[in-house]
N, C-alpha and C positions, 0 to 999 in steps of 0.2 A: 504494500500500500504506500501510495507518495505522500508526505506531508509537509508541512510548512506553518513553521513558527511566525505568527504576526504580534509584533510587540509595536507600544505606542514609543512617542522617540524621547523621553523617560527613560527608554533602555540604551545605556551609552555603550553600543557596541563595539567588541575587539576589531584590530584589521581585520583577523582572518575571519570575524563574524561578516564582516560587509565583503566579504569575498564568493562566500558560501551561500548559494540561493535555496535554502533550507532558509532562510532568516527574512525579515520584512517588514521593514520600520513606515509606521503611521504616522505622521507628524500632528504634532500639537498645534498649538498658534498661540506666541506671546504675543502683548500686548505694550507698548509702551504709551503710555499715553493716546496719540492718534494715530503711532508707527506701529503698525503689525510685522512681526517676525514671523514665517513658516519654519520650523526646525525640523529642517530636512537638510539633504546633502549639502546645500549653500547656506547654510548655519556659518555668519563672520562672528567666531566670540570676542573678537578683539574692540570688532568695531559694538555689538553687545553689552558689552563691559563699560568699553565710554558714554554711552546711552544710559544703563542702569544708575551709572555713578554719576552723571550730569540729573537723573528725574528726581524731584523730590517727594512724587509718592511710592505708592508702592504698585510696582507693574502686576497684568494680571496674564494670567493663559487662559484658552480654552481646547475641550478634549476637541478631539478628531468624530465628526456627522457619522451617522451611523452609515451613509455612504462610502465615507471612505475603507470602511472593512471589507461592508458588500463587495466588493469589486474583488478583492482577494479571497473569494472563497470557492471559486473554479478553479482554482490552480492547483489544489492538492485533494487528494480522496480525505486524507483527516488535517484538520486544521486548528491547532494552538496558538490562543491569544495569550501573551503577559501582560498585563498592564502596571502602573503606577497605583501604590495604596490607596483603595475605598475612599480612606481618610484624610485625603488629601488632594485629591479628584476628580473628576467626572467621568473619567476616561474609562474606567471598569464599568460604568454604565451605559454611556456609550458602545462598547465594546454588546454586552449583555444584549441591549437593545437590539442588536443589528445580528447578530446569533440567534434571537428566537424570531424575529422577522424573515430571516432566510429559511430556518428548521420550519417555519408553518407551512412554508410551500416542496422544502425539501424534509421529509419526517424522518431520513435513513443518514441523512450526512452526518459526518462525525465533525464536531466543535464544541470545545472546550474552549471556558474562560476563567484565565487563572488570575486571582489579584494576589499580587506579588507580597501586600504586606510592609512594601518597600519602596525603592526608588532609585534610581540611577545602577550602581553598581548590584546590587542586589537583583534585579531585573533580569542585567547580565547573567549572574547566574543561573537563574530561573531557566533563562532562555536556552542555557547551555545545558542543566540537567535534562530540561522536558528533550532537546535535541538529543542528547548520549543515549536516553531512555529509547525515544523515537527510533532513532538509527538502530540501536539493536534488536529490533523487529519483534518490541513487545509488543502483544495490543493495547487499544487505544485507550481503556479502560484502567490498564496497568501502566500506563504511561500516565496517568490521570492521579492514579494512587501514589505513586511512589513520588513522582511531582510536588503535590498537595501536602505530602509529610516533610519534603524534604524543607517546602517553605517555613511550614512550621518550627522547624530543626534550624532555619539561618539566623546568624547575628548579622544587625546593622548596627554599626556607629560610623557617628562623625563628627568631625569638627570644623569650626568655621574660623575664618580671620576675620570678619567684621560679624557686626551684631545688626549691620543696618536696615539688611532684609528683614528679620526678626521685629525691629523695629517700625519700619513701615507696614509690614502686614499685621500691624498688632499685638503678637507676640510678646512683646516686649512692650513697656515705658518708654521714655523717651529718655525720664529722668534715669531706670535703671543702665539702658542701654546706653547713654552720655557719660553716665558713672563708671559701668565697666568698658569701657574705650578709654578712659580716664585713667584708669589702674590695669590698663591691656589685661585684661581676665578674658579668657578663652572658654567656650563651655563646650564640653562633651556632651552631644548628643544619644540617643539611640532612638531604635522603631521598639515599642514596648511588647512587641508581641501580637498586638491586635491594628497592628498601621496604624499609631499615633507614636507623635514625636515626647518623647520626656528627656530630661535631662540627666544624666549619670554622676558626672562632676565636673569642676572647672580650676581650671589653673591661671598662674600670671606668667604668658607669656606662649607663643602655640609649641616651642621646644618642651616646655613640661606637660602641657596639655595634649602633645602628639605622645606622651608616655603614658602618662596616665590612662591616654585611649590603650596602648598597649596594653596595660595590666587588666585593663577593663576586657578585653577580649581574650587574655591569657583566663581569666577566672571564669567564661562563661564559654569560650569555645568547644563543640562536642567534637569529639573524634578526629581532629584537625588533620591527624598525617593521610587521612584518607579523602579529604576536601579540599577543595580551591579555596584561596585569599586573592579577594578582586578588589583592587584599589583605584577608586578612580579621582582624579582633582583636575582642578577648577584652573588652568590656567599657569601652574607651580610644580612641575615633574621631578624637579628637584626634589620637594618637601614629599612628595609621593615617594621616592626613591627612600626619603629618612622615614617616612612611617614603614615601610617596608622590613627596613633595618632591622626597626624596632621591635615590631612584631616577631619577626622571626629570631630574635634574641633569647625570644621567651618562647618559640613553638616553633614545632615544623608542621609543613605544610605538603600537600603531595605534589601542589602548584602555585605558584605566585604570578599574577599578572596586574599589569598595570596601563589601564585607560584614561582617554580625557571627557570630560564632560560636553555633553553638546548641550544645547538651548534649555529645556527645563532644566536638567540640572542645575545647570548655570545659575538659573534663576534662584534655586532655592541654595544652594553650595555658595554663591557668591565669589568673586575673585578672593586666591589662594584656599578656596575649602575645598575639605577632603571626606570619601565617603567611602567606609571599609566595608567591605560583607565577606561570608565565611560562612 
């Protein structure tokens, strides 16, 4: 049976992922004020980045028409969506939407819609287990199952270098986020299990707070030598290079790779953030 992963572009894929036509990015749409971004292959984060840091609110996106799935679901006998967390989203409904629209006229076709739970780097993952699963000619069912636990089984953290997105979409104070920019305090993020963001801990300074992510994923990683660590950042390959380090000080892994963020990401990562999964 042929299949094809469609992920929203939330999923910041490897090279070899945009090489591999197994794979199939939906794009989102940012928003900056009255300048729309598609985040797709012509995704400038450079130009992006001066835009976000020149707007003083806070930019928005929106998910991908339920059209744009429809379109990709002739192209493979079983079809896996990833999307971006529930909780953070539309995109999983979206997605939802446009799956049981196709299934009322098609009642046999196979499609799945996974929420990831997650976002950016975690996604990736997603997109690469349901693929390993896929390619070894489970059915589509057991592709579904082992999928669905594995999401449940991943860690996300991350960290950011500015609080200002946090800040503009609410998140945050103004007064708290002016304060900690003030005493550079850095927070550890994570996804708490159910696609909502909490905060783990925070440091002064992102060198201790890229540690402290460390120890935070050293104490809750399952089974690490047998899982991938996907590290993707915001713009700083370098600082992805030292979380890297870091990480792997305290664990090994069966694989290490490391991606760049495209447009949502970006959006929520901010220049120099970083987003681990495992």
């Amino acid at each position: 049976m042929s299949y094809l992963i469609l992920c929203d572009s939330c999923t910041d894929f490897t090279e070899d992922m945009k090489q591999d036509p197994h794979f199939a990015h939906i794009p989102l749409t940012i928003h900056i004020g009255d300048y729309d971004i598609i985040d797709d292959d012509t995704f400038d984060q450079q130009d992006f980045l001066r835009r976000i840091d020149a707007y003083p609110e806070c930019a928005k996106s929106s998910c991908p028409a339920p059209d744009e799935y429809l379109k990709h679901f002739e192209m493979a006998d079983d079809i896996y969506m990833v999307t971006l967390s529930s909780h953070l989203s539309g995109s999983y409904n979206s997605a939802m939407l446009a799956a049981n629209m196709y299934m009322e006229d098609h009642p046999n076709k196979h499609i799945h819609v996974f929420d990831s739970l997650s976002a950016s780097s975690g996604q990736t993952l997603v997109a690469l287990k349901a693929n390993e699963l896929a390619g070894s000619g489970l059915s589509f069912d057991e592709v579904i199952k082992q999928t669905e636990q594995f999401i449940h089984e991943m860690g996300t953290k991350f960290v950011l270098e500015s609080l200002e997105t946090l800040r503009k979409n609410g998140r945050l104070s103004t007064v708290t986020a002016t304060l900690a920019s003030a005493l550079n305090i850095k927070p550890v993020m994570t996804s708490n299990g159910n696609g909502e963001i909490d905060k783990v801990t925070q440091a002064r300074g992102m060198s201790k707070a890229i540690m402290k992510m460390a120890d935070a994923i050293k104490a809750d990683a399952v089974d690490p030598q047998n899982h991938t660590l996907m590290i993707a950042h915001c713009n700083n390959r370098k600082r992805a290079e030292f979380v890297k380090e870091e990480i792997l000080k305290r664990l090994s892994f069966k694989d290490v790779q490391i991606t760049e963020t495209g447009g949502i990401s970006s959006l929520y990562a901010a220049d120099g953030g970083i987003v681990v999964c495992y």
